[in-house]
VOSE-228651 format. One record per residue (C-alpha): residue number from 1; residue in one letter; y, x, z. Coordinates in steps of 0.5 Angstrom, whole numbers. Example, Ala and Ser with C-alpha at 12.3 -4.5 7.8 and 13.67 -1.06 7.14 Angstrom:
// residues 2
1|A|-9|25|16
2|S|-2|27|14
***
This chain:
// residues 302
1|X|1|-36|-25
2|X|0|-33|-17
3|X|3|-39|-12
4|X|10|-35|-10
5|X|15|-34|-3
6|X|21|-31|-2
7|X|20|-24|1
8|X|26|-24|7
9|X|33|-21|6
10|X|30|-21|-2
11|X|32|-27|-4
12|X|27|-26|-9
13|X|20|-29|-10
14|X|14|-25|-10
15|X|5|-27|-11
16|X|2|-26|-5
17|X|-3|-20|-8
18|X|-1|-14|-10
19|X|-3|-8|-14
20|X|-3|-1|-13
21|X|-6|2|-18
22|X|-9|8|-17
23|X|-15|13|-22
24|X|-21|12|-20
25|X|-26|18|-16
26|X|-31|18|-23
27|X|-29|18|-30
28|X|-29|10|-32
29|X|-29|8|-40
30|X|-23|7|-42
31|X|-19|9|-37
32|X|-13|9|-35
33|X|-12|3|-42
34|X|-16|-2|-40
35|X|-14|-2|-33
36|X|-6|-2|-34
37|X|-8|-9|-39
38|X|-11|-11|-33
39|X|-6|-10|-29
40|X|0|-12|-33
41|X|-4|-19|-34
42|X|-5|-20|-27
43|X|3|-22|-28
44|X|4|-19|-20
45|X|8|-14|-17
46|X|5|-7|-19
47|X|4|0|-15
48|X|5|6|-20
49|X|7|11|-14
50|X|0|14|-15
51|X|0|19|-21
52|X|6|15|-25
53|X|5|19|-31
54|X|-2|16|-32
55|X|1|9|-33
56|X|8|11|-36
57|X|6|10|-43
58|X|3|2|-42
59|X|9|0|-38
60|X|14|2|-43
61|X|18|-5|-46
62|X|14|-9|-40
63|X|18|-14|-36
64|X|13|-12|-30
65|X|15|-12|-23
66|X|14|-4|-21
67|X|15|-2|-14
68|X|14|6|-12
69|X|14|10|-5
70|X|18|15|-5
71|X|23|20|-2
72|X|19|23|2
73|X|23|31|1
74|X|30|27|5
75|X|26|28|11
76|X|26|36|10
77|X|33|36|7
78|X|38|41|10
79|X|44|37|11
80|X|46|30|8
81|X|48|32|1
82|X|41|34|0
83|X|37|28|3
84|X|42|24|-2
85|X|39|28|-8
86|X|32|28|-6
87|X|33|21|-8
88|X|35|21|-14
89|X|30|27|-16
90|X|24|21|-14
91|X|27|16|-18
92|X|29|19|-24
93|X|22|24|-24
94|X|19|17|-23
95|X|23|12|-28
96|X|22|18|-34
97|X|14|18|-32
98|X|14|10|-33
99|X|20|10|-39
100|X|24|5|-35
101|X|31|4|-33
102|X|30|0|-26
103|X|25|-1|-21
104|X|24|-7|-17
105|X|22|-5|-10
106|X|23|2|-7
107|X|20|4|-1
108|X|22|9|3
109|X|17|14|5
110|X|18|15|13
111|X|12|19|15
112|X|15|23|22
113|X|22|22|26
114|X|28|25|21
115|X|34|27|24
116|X|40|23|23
117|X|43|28|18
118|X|37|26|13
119|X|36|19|15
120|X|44|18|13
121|X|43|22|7
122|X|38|18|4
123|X|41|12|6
124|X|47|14|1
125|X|42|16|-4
126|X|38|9|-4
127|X|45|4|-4
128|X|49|7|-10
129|X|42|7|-14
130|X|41|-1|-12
131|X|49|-2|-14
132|X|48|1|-21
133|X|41|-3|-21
134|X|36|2|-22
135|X|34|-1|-15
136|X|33|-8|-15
137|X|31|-8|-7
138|X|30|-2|-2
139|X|26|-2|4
140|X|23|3|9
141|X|15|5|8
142|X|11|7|15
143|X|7|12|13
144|X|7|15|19
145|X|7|14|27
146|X|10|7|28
147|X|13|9|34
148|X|18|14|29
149|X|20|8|25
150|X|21|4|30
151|X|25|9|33
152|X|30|10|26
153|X|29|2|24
154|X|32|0|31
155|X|39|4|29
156|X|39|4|21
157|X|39|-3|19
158|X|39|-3|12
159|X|31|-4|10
160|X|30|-12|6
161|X|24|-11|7
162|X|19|-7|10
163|X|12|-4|8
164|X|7|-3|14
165|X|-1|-1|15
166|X|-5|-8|18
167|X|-12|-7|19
168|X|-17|-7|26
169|X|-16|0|26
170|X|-8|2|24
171|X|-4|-2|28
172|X|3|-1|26
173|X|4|-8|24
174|X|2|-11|31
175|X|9|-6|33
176|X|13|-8|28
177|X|14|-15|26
178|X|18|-17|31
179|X|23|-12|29
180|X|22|-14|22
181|X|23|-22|24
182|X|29|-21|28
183|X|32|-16|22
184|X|29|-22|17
185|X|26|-16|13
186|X|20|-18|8
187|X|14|-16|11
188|X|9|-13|6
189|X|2|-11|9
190|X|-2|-5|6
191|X|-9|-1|7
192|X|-12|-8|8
193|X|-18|-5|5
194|X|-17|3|8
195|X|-17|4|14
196|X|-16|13|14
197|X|-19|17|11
198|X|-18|16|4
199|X|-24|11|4
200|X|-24|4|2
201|X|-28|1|8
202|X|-33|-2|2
203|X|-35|5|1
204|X|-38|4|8
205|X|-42|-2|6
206|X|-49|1|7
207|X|-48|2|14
208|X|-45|-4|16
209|X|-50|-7|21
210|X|-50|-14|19
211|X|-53|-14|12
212|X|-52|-20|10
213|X|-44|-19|11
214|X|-43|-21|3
215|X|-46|-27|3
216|X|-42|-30|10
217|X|-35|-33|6
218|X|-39|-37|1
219|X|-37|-33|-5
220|X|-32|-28|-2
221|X|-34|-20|-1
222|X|-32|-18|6
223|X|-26|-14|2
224|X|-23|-21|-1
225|X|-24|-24|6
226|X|-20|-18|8
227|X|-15|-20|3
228|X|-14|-27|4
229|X|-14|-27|11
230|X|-8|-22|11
231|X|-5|-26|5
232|X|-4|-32|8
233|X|1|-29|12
234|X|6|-23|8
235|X|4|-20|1
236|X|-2|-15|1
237|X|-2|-9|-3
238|X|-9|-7|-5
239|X|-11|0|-8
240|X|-15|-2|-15
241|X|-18|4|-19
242|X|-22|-1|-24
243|X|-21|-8|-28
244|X|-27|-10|-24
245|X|-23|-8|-17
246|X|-17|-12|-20
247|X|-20|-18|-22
248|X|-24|-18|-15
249|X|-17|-17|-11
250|X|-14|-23|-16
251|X|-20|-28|-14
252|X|-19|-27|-6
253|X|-12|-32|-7
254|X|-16|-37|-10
255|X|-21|-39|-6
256|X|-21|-43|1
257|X|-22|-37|7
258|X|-27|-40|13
259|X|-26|-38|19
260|X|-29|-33|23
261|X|-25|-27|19
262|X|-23|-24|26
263|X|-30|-23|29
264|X|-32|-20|22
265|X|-26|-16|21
266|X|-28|-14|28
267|X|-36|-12|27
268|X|-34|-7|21
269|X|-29|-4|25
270|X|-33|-3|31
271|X|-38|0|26
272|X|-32|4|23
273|X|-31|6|29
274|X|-38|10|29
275|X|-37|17|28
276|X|-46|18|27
277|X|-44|14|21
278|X|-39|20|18
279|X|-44|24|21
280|X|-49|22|16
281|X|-44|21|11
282|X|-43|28|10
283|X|-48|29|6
284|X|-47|23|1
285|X|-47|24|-6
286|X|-41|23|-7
287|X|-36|28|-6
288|X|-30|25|-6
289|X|-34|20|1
290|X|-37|27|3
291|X|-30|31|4
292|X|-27|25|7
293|X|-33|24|13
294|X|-32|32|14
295|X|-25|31|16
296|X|-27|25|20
297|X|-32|29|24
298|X|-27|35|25
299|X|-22|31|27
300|X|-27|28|32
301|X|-30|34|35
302|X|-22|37|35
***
């Protein structure tokens, strides 16, 4: 079993990695059977926020822990009533997917500054629920600007945890911990491994100008490194669309991290950076990377 911590006002114990579960860019056999038994057997905390429906039919009868971001409509309600039920339209579209009367964490999905009426709304939305115990925990997802939610968390403390992007590229955790701390929310840390875009930074592997970055951490890839690294601090969700990805993210927790992890986290983050490397990645085989390196560059040129 995975070594367990306390996640802040929780009370409750958590592993240190966890899985978002996500389809993969091209057909996989056996998908989606063989990657929710994976998941399921790796007896952690499981993100079915994207395309709920694909995993409903596996998770029915489970004890699984399964945590969903949502809520995202309350910041274009009208009035509080309408944030309040736009709330309870994300839980009950998301539990009747997945066959489950409760859900252990939900995050609220804050991408933008809302105004007050929808913050308070959704607030009204989410207590009654954890009340009745459809929510186990409620916390606050910054999906967007970090100064947003810095902004909402300093008057509405009403988050046991708190889920924020940490990586070289995205720094809302940099902005965030502090308040976390002094609110004793739990800290949970995403996107380890995707850093905009929509790509896993190992997509990029091929580019990277150290080629020898795979064979630096004495058993560890680069992304297991990512994720160790991250892990021995707050528990990481990381975004896995094939057994074999759930099995690799799973090892990142077994194994001693060497140092050095900073200046190679560092090093992809420079190349990242390249806006040469999208240009070229343009014209990739892969549509799905192609369509992400077109944005990359329009955004750059903007």
């Amino acid at each position: 079993n995975p070594p367990m911590a306390v996640l802040g006002r929780t009370t409750a114990s958590f592993p240190p990695i966890w899985l978002s579960l996500q389809a993969p860019h091209d057909p996989v056999p056996g998908f989606p059977g063989a990657m929710v038994e994976a998941a399921l057997a790796a007896q952690t905390v499981l993100d079915i926020s994207h395309q709920p429906s694909l995993w409903g039919g596996q998770m029915r009868g489970t004890d699984a822990k399964l945590m969903m971001i949502g809520g995202s409509d309350a910041g274009k309600a009208p009035d509080g009533s309408a944030a309040a039920n736009a709330i309870h339209a994300s839980l009950v579209s998301t539990l009747s997917a997945i066959g489950r009367d409760h859900i252990e964490l939900y995050y609220l999905d804050y991408t933008f500054a809302w105004e007050e009426h929808q913050i308070n709304g959704a607030l009204e939305g989410l207590e009654p629920a954890k009340q009745d115990g459809i929510i186990g925990h409620s916390g606050l997802f910054s999906r967007g600007a970090s100064l947003a939610t810095l902004g909402m968390w300093q008057f509405h403390d009403a988050f046991e945890t708190a889920l924020v992007r940490r990586n070289p590229v995205q720094e809302d955790y940099d902005m965030l911990k502090d308040l976390a701390h002094e609110r004793r929310a739990g800290l949970v840390t995403c996107c380890a491994l995707n850093w905009g875009y929509d790509v896993p930074v190992t997509a990029l592997e091929s580019k990277w100008r150290r080629r020898n970055l795979t064979q630096s951490f004495y058993g560890l890839s680069a992304a297991q490194a990512a994720i160790a690294h991250y892990a021995r601090e707050h528990p990481v969700v990381v975004g896995v669309r094939t057994p074999q990805e759930i099995q690799a993210a799973l090892e990142a927790q077994q194994k001693t991290l060497p140092q050095g992890i900073d200046v190679l986290l560092s090093e992809i983050a420079n190349d990242y950076r390249e806006i040469e490397i999208w240009r070229e990645l343009q014209q990739d085989e892969r549509a799905w990377l192609a369509k992400a390196a077109r944005r990359a560059v329009a955004r750059e040129e903007a």
